[in-house]
BADONU-490697 format. One record per residue (C-alpha): residue number from 1; y, z, x. Coordinates in Angstrom, 2 decimals, decimal comma. Example, Ala and Ser with C-alpha at 12.3 -4.5 7.8 and 13.67 -1.06 7.14 Angstrom:
BEGIN
<pt><i>1</i><c2>-4,50</c2><c3>7,80</c3><c1>12,30</c1></pt>
<pt><i>2</i><c2>-1,06</c2><c3>7,14</c3><c1>13,67</c1></pt>
// end
This chain:
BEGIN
<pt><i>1</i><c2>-6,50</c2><c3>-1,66</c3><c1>6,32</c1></pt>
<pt><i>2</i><c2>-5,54</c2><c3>-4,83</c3><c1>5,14</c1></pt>
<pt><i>3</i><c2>-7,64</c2><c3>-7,98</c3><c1>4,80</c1></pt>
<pt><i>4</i><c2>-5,60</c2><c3>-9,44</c3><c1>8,07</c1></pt>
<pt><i>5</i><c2>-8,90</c2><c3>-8,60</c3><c1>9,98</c1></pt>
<pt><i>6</i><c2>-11,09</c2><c3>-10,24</c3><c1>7,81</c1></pt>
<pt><i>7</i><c2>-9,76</c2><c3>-13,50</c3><c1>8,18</c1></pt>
<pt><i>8</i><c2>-11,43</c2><c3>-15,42</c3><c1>11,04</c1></pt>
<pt><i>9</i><c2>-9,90</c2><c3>-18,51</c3><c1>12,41</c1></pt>
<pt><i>10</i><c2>-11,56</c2><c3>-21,13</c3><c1>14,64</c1></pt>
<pt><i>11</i><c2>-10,14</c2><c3>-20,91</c3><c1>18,38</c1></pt>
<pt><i>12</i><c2>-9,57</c2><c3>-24,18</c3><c1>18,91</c1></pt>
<pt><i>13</i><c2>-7,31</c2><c3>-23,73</c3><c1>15,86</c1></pt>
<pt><i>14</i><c2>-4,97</c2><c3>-21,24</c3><c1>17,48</c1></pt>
<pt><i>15</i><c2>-5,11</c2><c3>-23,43</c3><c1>19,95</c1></pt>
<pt><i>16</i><c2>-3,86</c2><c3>-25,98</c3><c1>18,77</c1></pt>
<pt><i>17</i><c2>-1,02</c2><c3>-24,38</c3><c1>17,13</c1></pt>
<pt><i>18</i><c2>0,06</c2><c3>-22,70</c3><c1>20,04</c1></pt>
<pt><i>19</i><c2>0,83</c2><c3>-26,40</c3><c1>21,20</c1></pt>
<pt><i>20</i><c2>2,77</c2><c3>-26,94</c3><c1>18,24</c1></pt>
<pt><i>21</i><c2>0,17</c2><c3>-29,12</c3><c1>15,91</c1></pt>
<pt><i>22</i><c2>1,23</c2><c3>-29,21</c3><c1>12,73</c1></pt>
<pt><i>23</i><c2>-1,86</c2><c3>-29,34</c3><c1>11,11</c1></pt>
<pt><i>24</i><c2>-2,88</c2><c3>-26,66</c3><c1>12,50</c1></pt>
<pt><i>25</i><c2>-0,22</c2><c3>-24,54</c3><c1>11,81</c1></pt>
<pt><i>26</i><c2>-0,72</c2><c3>-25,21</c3><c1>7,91</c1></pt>
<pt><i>27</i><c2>-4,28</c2><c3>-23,99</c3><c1>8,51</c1></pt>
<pt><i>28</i><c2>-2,67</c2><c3>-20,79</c3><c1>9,42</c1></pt>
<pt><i>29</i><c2>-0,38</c2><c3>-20,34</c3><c1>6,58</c1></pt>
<pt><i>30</i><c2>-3,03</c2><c3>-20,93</c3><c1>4,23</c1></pt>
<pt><i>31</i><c2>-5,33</c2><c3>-18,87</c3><c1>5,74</c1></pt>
<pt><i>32</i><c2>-2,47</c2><c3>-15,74</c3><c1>5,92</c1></pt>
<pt><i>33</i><c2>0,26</c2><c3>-16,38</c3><c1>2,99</c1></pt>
<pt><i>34</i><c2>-1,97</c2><c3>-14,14</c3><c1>0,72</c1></pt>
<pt><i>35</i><c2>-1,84</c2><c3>-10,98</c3><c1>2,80</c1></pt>
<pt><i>36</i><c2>1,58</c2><c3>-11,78</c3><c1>4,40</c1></pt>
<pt><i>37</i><c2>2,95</c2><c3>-11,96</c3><c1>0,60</c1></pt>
<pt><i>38</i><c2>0,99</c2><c3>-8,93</c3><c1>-0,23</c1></pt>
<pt><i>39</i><c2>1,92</c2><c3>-6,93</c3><c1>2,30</c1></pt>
<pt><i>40</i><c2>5,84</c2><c3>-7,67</c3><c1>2,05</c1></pt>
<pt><i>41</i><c2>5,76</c2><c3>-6,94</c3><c1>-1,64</c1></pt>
<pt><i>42</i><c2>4,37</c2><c3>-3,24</c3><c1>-1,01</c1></pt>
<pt><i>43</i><c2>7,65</c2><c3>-2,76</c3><c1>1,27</c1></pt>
<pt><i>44</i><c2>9,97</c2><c3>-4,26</c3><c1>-0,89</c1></pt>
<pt><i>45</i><c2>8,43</c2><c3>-4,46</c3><c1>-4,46</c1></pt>
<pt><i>46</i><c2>10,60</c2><c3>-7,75</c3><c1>-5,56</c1></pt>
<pt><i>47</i><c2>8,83</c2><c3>-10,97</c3><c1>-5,56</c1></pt>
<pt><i>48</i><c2>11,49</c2><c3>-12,98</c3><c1>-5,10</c1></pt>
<pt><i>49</i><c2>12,31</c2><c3>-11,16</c3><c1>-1,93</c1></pt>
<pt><i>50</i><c2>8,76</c2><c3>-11,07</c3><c1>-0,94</c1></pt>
<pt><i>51</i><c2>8,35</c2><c3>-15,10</c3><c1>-0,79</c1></pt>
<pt><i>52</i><c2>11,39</c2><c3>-14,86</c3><c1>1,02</c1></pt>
<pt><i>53</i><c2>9,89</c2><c3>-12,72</c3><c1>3,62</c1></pt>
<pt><i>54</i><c2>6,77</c2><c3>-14,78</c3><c1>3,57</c1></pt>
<pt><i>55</i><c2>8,78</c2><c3>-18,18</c3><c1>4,49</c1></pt>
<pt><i>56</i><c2>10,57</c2><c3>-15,75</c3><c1>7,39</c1></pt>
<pt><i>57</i><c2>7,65</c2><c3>-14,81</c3><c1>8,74</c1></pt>
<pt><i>58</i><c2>5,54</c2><c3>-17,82</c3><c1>8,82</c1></pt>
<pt><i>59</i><c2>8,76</c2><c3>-19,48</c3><c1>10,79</c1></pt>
<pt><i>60</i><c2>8,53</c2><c3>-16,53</c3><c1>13,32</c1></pt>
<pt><i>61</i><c2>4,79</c2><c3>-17,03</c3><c1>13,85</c1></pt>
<pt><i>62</i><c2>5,39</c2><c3>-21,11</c3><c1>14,56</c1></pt>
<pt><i>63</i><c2>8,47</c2><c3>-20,29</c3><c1>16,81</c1></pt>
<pt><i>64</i><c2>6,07</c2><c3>-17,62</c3><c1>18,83</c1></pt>
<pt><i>65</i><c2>2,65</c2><c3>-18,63</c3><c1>18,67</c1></pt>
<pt><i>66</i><c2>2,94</c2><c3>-20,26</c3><c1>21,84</c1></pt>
<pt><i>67</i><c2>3,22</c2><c3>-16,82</c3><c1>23,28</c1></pt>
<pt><i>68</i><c2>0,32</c2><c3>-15,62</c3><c1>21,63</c1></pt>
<pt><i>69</i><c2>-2,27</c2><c3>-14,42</c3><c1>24,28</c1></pt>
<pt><i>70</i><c2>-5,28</c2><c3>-14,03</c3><c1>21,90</c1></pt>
<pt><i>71</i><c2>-5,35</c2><c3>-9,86</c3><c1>23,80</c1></pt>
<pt><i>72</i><c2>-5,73</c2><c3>-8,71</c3><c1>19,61</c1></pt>
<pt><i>73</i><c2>-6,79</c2><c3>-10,87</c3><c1>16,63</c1></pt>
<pt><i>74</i><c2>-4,65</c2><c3>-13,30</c3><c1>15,27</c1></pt>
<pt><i>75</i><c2>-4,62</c2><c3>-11,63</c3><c1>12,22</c1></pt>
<pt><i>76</i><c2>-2,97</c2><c3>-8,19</c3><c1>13,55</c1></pt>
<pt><i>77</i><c2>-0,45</c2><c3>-10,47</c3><c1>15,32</c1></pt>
<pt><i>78</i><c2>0,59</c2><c3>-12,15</c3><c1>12,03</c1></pt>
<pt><i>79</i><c2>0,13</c2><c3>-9,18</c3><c1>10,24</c1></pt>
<pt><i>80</i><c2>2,99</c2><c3>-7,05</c3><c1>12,66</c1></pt>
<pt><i>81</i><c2>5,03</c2><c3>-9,79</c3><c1>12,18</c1></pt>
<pt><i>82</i><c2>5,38</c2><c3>-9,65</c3><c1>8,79</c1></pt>
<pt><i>83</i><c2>5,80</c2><c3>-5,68</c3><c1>8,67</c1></pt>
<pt><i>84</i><c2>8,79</c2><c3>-5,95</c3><c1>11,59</c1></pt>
<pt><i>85</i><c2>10,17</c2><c3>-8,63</c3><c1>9,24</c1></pt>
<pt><i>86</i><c2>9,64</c2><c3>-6,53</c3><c1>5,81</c1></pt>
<pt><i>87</i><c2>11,18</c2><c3>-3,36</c3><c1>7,30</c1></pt>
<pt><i>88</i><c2>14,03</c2><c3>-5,53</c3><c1>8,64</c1></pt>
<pt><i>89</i><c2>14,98</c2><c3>-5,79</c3><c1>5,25</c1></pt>
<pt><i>90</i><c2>14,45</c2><c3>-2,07</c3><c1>3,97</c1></pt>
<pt><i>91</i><c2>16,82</c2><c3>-1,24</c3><c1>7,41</c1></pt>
<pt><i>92</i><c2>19,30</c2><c3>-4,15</c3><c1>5,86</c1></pt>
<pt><i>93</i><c2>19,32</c2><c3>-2,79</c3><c1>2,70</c1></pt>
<pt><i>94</i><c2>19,54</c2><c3>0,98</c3><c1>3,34</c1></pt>
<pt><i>95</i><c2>22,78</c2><c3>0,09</c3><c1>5,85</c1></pt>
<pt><i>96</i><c2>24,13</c2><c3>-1,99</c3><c1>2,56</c1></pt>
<pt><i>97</i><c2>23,97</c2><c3>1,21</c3><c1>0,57</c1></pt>
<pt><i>98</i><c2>25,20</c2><c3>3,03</c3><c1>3,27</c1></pt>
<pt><i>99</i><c2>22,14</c2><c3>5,21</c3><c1>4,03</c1></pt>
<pt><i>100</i><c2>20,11</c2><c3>6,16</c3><c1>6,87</c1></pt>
<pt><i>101</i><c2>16,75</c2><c3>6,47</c3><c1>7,35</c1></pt>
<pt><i>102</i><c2>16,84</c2><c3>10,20</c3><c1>7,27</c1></pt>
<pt><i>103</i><c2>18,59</c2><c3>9,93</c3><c1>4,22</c1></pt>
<pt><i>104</i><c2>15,54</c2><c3>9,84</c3><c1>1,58</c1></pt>
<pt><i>105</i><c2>14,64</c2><c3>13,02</c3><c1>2,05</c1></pt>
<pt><i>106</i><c2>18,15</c2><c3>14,96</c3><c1>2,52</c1></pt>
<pt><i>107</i><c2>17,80</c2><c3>17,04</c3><c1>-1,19</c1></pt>
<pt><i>108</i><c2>14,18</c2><c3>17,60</c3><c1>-0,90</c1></pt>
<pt><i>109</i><c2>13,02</c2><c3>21,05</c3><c1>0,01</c1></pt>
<pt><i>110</i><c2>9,61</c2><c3>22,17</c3><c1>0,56</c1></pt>
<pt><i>111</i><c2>8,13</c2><c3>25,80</c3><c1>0,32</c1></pt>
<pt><i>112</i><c2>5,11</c2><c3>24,73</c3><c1>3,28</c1></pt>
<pt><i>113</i><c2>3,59</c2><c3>21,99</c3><c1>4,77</c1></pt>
<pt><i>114</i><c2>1,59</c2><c3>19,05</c3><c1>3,48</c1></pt>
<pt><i>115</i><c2>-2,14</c2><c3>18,64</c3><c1>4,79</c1></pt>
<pt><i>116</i><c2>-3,53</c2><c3>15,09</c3><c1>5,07</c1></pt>
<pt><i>117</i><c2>-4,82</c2><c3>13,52</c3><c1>1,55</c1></pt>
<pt><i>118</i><c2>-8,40</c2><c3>13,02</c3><c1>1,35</c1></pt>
<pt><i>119</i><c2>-8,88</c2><c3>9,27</c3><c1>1,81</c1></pt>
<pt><i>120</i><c2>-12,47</c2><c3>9,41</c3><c1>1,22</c1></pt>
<pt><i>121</i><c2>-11,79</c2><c3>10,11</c3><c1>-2,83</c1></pt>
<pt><i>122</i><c2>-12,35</c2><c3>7,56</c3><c1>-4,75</c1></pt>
<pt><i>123</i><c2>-10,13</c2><c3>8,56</c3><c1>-7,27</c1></pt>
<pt><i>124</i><c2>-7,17</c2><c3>9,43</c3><c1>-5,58</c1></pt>
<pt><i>125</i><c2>-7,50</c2><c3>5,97</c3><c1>-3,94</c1></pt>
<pt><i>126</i><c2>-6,76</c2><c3>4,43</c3><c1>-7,36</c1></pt>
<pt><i>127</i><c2>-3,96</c2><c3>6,43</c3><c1>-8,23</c1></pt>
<pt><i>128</i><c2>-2,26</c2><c3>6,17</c3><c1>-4,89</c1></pt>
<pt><i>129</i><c2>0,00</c2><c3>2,88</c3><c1>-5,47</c1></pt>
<pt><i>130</i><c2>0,93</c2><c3>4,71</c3><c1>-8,81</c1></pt>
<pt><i>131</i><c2>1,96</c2><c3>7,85</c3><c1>-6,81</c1></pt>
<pt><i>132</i><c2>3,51</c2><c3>6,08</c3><c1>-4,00</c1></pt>
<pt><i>133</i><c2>6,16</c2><c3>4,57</c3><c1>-6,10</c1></pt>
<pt><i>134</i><c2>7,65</c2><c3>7,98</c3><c1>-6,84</c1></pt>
<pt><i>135</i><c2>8,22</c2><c3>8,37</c3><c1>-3,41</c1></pt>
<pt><i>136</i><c2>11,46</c2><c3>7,78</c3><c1>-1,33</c1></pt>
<pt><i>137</i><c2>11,74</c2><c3>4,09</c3><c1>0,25</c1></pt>
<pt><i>138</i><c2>11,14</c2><c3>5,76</c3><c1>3,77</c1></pt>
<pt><i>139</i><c2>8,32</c2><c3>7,66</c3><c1>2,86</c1></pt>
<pt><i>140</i><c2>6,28</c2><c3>5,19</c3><c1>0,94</c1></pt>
<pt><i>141</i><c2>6,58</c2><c3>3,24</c3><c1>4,12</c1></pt>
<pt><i>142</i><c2>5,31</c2><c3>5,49</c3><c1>6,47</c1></pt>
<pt><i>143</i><c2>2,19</c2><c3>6,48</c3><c1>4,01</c1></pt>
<pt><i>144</i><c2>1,64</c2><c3>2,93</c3><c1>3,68</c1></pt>
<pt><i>145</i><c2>2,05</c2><c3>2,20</c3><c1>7,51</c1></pt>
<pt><i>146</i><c2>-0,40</c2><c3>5,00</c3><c1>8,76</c1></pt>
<pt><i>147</i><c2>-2,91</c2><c3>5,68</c3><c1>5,80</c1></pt>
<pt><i>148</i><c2>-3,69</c2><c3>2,06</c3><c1>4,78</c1></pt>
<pt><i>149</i><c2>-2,50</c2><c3>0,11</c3><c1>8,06</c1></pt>
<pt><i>150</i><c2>-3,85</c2><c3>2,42</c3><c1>10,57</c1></pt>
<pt><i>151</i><c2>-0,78</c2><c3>2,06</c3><c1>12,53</c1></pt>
<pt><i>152</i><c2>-0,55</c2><c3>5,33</c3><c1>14,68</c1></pt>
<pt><i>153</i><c2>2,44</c2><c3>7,76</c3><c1>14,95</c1></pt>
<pt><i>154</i><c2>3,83</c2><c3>5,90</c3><c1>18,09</c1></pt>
<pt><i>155</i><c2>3,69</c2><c3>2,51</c3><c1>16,92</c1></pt>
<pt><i>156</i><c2>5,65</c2><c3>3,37</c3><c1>13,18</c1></pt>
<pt><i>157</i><c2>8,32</c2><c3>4,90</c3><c1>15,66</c1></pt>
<pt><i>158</i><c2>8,34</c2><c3>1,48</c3><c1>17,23</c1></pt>
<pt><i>159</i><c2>8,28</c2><c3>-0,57</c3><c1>14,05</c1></pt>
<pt><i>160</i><c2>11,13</c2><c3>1,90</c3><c1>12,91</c1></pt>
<pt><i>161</i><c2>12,96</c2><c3>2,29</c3><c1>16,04</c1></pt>
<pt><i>162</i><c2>12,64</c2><c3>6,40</c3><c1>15,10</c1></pt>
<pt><i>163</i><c2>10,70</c2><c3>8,79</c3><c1>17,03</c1></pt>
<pt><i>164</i><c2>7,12</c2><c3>10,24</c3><c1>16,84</c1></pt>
<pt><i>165</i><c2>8,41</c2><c3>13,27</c3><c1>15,48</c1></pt>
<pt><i>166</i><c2>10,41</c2><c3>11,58</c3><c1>12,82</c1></pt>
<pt><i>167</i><c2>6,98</c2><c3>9,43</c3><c1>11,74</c1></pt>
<pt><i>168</i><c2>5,32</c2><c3>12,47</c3><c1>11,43</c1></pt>
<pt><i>169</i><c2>7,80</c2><c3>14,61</c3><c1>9,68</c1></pt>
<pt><i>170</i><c2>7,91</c2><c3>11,82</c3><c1>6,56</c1></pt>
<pt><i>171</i><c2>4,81</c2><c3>11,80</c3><c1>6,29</c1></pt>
<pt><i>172</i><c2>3,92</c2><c3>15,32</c3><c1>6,32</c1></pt>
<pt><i>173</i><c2>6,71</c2><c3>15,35</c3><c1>3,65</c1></pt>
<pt><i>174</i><c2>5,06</c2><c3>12,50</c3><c1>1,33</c1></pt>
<pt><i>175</i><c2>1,32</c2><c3>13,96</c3><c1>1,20</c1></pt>
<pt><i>176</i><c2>3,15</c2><c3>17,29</c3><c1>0,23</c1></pt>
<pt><i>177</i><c2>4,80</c2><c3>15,42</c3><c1>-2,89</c1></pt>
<pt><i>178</i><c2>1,84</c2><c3>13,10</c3><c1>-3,31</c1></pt>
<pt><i>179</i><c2>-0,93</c2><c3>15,85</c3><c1>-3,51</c1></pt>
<pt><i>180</i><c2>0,07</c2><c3>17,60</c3><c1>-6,85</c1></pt>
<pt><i>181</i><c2>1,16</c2><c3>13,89</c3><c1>-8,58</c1></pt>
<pt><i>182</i><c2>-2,94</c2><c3>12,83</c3><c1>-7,41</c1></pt>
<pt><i>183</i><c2>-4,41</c2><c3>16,64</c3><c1>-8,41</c1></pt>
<pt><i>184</i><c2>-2,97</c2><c3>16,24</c3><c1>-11,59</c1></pt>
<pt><i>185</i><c2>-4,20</c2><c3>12,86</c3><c1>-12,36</c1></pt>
<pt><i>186</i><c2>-7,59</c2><c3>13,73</c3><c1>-10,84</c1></pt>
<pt><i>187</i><c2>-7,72</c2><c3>17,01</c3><c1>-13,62</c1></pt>
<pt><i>188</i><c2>-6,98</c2><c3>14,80</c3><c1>-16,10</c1></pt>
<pt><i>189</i><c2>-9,76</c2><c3>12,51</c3><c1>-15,03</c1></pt>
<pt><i>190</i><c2>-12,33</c2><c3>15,42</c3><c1>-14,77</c1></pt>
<pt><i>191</i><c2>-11,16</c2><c3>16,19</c3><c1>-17,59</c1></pt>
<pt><i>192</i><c2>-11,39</c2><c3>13,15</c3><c1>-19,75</c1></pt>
<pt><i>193</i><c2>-15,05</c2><c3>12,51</c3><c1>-18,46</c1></pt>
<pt><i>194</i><c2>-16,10</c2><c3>16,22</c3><c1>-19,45</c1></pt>
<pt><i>195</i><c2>-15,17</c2><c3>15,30</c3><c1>-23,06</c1></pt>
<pt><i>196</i><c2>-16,72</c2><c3>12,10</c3><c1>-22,93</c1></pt>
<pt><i>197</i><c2>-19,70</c2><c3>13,56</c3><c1>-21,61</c1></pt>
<pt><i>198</i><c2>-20,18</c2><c3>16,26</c3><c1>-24,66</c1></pt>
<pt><i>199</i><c2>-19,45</c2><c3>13,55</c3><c1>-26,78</c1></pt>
<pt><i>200</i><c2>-22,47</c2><c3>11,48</c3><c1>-25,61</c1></pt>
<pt><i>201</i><c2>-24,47</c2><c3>14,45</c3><c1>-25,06</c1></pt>
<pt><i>202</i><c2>-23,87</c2><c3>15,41</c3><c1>-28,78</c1></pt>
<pt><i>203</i><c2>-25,68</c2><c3>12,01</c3><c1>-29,89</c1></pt>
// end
């Protein structure tokens, strides 16, 4: 999960801004660019299209704060904001190359299904934005969406305007193609720290 949660702002700040007070409205953006930025960059990986995305967002959550109902943190509100706006572009830019969303994965075959990564490893943890570049646009997205945004099956159809099914079947796909890139590394971890260890041992 991002750090959208962690940010906690004063109610009588939200307040405020959902009467359209400037001031407090700044408060906001300061409080959120960071994450907002962050967050578009892992769905687009340009900068430059990023702060565009930020400045896109940031004017969708002025022009509908005042419908903001304070039912989920303010954060989660901002934060599906900027994801509908970041995969607004991905849609944009797939149609502009004249692919699909199914498209990613059209060449791929696989001999069986993936199981679920083990999130609990350390390790893999820090190779995962290494591995997740090698992985189709669509894919990386739904990894990112479900295994570090805890968005469920249901609502990634939503964001995606696919199905359940089709959530489910890209990811399945990714952790099949991201589990021998992160055994790999993690051997040549082990591996690494066995040698170091003998080394130290030996003095």
């Amino acid at each position: 999960m991002s750090k959208f949660t962690d940010i906690q702002i004063d109610p009588a700040i939200v307040k405020r801004a959902t009467r359209g007070d400037a001031k407090a409205h700044e408060i906001i953006y300061r409080a959120f660019s960071a994450p907002v930025y962050s967050v578009c960059l892992r769905f687009t990986r340009i900068p430059a299209q990023a702060e565009d995305l930020l400045q896109d967002t940031f004017i969708e959550v002025i022009r509908s704060i005042g419908q903001f109902r304070a039912e989920a943190p303010l954060g989660i509100w901002v934060r599906r904001i900027a994801i509908s706006k970041a995969l607004m572009f991905l849609r944009s830019a797939w149609h502009k190359r004249g692919k699909s969303l199914d498209d990613d994965w059209e060449e791929m075959t696989f001999e069986s299904r993936g199981a679920p990564l083990n999130s609990n490893r350390q390790d893999q943890a820090m190779d995962l934005d290494a591995a997740l570049a090698n992985l189709p646009e669509v894919s990386r997205t739904v990894v990112w969406l479900h295994d570090v945004e805890g968005f469920t099956h249901k609502e990634i159809a939503e964001l995606m305007g696919k199905t359940e099914s089709f959530s489910k079947s890209q990811l399945s796909r990714a952790y099949q193609r991201l589990r021998p890139m992160l055994e790999s590394e993690i051997e040549r971890t082990d591996a690494k720290s066995a040698i170091h260890g003998s080394a130290f041992g030996s003095c």
